[in-house]
C-alpha positions in Angstrom: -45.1 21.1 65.1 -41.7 22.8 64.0 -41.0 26.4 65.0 -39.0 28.1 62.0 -36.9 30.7 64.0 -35.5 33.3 61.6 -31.8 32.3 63.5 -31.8 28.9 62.2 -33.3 29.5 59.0 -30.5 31.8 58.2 -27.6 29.3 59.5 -28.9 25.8 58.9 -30.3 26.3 55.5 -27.3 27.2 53.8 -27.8 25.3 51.0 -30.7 28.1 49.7 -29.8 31.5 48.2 -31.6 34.6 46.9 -29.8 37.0 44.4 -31.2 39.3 42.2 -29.1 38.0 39.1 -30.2 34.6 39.3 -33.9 33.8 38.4 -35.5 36.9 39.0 -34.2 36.7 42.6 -36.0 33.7 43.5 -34.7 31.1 46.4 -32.6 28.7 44.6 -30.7 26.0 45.7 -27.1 27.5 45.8 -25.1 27.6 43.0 -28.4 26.2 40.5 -30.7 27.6 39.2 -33.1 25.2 40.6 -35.8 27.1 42.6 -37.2 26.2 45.5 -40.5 26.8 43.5 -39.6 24.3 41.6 -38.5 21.4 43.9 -41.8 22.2 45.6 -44.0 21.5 43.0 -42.3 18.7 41.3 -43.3 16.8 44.9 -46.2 18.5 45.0 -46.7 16.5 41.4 -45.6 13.2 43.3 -42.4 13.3 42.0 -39.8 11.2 44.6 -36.7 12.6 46.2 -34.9 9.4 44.2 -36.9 11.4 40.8 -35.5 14.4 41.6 -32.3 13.2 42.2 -31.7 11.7 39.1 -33.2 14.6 36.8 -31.2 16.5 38.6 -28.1 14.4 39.6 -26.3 17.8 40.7 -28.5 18.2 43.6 -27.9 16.6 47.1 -30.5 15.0 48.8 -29.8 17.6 51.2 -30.4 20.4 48.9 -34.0 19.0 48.6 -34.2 18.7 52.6 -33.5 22.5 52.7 -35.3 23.5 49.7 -39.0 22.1 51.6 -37.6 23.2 55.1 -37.3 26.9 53.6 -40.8 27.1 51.9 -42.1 25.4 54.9 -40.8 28.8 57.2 -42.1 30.9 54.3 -45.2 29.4 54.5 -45.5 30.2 57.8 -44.6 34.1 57.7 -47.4 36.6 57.9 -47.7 39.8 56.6 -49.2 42.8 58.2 -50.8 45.3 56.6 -50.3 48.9 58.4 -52.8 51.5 57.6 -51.9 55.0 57.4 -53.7 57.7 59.6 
């Protein structure tokens, strides 16, 4: 099993972005407007890399590599809910 480490997320995913101007502030695939939403659930509908790549012939095989590696950390985070006293 993979260990996302904040670190590496933030260097070796490059290739994914979040700005508030673009798509709501969604993670996008840098300098797109492909989301990594998006990407997601078009394999998620059991569309190939090879599909994706040539809907989209912008995108990098690469870009798709980092889009799953980033929802794959994000998947991963928890969130804790603090009570107040």
């Amino acid at each position: 099993m993979v260990q996302f480490k904040k670190e590496m997320i933030l260097t070796e995913l490059n290739r994914i972005t979040q700005q508030a101007g673009v798509m709501g502030g969604e993670a996008c695939i840098r300098g797109t407007r492909v989301t990594v939403g998006m990407v997601v659930g078009l394999i998620a509908a059991r569309d190939s890399v090879d599909d994706i790549l040539a809907d989209y012939p912008y995108l990098e095989r690469e870009d798709i590599v980092h889009a799953l590696r980033y929802a794959a950390w994000r998947a991963e985070e928890r969130e804790l809910v603090l009570t107040t006293a």
